[in-house]
N, C-alpha and C positions, 0 to 999 in steps of 0.2 A: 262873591263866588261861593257856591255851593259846597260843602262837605261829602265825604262819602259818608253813606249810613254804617252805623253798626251789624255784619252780618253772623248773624248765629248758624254753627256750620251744619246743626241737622235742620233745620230748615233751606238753608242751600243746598241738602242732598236731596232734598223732597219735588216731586214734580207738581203736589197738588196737597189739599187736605179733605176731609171727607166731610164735608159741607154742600147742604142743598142752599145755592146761593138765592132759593127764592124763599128762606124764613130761616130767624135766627134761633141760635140755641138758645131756647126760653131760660130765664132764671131756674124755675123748677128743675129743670133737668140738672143743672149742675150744683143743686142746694145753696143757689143766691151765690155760689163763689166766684163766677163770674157770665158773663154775655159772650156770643162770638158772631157775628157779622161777616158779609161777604158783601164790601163793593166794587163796583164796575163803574168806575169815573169816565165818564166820553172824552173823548180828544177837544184838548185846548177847554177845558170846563173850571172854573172855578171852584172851588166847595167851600165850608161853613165859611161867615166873615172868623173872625180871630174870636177865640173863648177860651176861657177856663172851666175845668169840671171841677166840683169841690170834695164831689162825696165819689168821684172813681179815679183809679188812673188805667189808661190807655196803652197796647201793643201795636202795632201796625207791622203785618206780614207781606212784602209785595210779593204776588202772585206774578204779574204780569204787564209788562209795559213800564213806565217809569213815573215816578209821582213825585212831584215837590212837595215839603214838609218846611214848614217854619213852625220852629219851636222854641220857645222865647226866644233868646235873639239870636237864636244858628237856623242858618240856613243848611236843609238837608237834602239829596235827591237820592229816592226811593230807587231800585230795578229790583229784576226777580231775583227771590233767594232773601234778599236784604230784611231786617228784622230791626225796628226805632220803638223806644219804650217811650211814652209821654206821661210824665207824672200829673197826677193832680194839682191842681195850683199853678203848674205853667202853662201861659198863654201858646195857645197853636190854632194853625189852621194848614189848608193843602189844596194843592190845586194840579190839575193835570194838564201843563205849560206843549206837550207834545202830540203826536199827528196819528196814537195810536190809542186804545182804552187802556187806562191801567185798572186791574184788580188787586186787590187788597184785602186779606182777611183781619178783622179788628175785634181783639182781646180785651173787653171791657172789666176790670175787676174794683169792688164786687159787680155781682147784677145789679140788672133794672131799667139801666141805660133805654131798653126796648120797648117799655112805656110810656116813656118820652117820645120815641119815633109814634109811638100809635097817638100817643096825645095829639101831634102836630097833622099824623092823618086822620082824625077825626075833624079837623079843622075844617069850614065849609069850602066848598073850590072857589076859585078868582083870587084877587091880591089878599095878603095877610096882613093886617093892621099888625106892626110895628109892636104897640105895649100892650096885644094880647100875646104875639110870639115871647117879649120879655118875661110876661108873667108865665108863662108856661115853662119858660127856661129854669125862672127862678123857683120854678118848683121842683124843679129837678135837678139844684143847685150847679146851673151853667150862669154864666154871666159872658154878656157878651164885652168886648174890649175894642170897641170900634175904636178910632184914630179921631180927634178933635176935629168938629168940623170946621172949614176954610174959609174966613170969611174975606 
């Protein structure tokens, strides 16, 4: 069973933040201190398999709709207002289990995180060979934590 998240109460009074959700706050702007992202997870969608970041830790702000969160081993569900910090070195992933989009503003500290996102779209279109995404990861110290495969 799910946890409730942690809510921080000026972010439960806030209706929005002042983010153009089509580009993130560069590193530059905020002198490398941290990233700020805006997703829009579609209903019943998956997102990352499970990873670890070595060299950041993670905020997550739900905006909008509800988002599940697994974070080492708690299980958490996102709605608006709600505010989950993921540290570095703990394995997490999230997925959006319900019938509506959730949005999420994500607090990456320090920067950089965002050249990782352009690494992987610079990638060429069609399927993504597997130990070129690894090594891209590893350069941006993610590692992924898939589950043992079943034989």
């Amino acid at each position: 069973m799910a946890q409730e998240a942690r809510v921080h109460p000026r972010v439960a009074e806030r209706q929005g933040l002042p983010v153009d959700p089509h580009r993130p706050v560069l590193q530059w702007s905020t002198h490398d201190a941290y990233s700020l992202f805006e997703y829009a997870i579609p209903p019943e969608t998956n997102g990352p398999p499970p990873h670890v970041h070595t060299r950041e830790d993670e905020s997550l702000i739900c905006l909008a709709g509800r988002l599940d969160v697994h974070l080492g081993g708690t299980d958490y569900v996102l709605e608006p207002g709600d505010y989950l910090f993921l540290p570095r070195d703990v394995v997490h992933t999230f997925k959006n289990s319900y019938a509506d989009e959730a949005r999420v503003i994500s607090v990456v500290s320090p920067a950089g995180l965002e050249r990782y996102y352009q690494a992987l779209a610079d990638l060429p279109a069609g399927p993504k060979d597997i130990t070129v995404l690894k090594s891209i990861m590893a350069d941006f110290g993610i590692v992924l934590q898939l589950p043992p495969a079943v034989s």
